[in-house]
N, C-alpha and C positions, 0 to 999 in steps of 0.2 A: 673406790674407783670414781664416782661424782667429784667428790672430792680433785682430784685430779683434774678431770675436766671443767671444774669451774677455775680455778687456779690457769688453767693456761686463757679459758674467756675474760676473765676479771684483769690477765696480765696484757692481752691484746687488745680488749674493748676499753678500759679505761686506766692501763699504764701502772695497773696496784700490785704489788708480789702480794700472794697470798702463799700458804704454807698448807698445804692437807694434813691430816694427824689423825689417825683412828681412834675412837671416844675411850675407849678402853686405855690406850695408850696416854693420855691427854690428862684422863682424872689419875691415874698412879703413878705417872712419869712428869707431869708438868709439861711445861713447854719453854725454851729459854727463849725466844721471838715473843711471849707473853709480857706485856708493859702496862700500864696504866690507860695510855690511848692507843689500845689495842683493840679493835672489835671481831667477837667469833661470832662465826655462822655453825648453829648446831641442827645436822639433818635428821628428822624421825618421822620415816613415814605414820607408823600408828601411834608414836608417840605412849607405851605400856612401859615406858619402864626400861631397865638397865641401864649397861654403858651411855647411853646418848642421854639419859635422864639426870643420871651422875654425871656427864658432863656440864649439857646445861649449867648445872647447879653450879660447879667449878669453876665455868667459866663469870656467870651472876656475880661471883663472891671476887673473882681476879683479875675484870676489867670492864672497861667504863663503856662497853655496849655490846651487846649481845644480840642475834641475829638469829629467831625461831622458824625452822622450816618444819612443818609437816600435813600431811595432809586430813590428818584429825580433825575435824572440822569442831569437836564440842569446845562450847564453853571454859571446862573443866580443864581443857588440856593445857599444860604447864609452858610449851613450848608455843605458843600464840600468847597467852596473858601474862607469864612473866618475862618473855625478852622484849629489849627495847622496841623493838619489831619484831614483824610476825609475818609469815607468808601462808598461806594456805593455798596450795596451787589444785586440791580439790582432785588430783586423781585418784581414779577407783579401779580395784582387780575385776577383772570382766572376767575372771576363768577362759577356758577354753573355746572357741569360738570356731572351730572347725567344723 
């Protein structure tokens, strides 16, 4: 669903078509919009692993910039140190606050 909603901000605020794709679908299916000067943005909030990790990776290997979100803040995380960029927008679960 983000996905989507960045895609329609990305197409209003600076005129880009962007394509949503769910990470799952992404590493076992490809992508035919996927080129050389193509750049993906890959989201993981905790950044442990799976689909989004395997994407990352997919994406690293099949185009010329890649685009780390999550809000893992360590060092260690793959998604801040191996994409071309990195975001860490630094939000935290508060649990319940009622």
């Amino acid at each position: 669903h983000m996905g989507q909603v960045i895609s329609f901000a990305f197409r209003y605020y600076a005129s880009i078509e962007l394509t949503p794709v769910q990470a799952y679908e992404f590493v076992h299916h490809g992508h035919i919009g996927l080129k050389d000067n193509t750049a993906v943005v890959v989201i993981s909030s905790s950044a442990r692993g799976g689909a989004s990790l395997s994407a990352l990776n997919y994406a690293i290997e099949h185009s010329d910039f890649t685009i780390g979100v999550s809000d893992n803040e360590s060092l260690a995380n793959p998604f801040l140190k191996d994409s071309n960029v990195s975001l860490c927008p630094g939000a935290k679960k508060m649990g319940f606050q009622g």
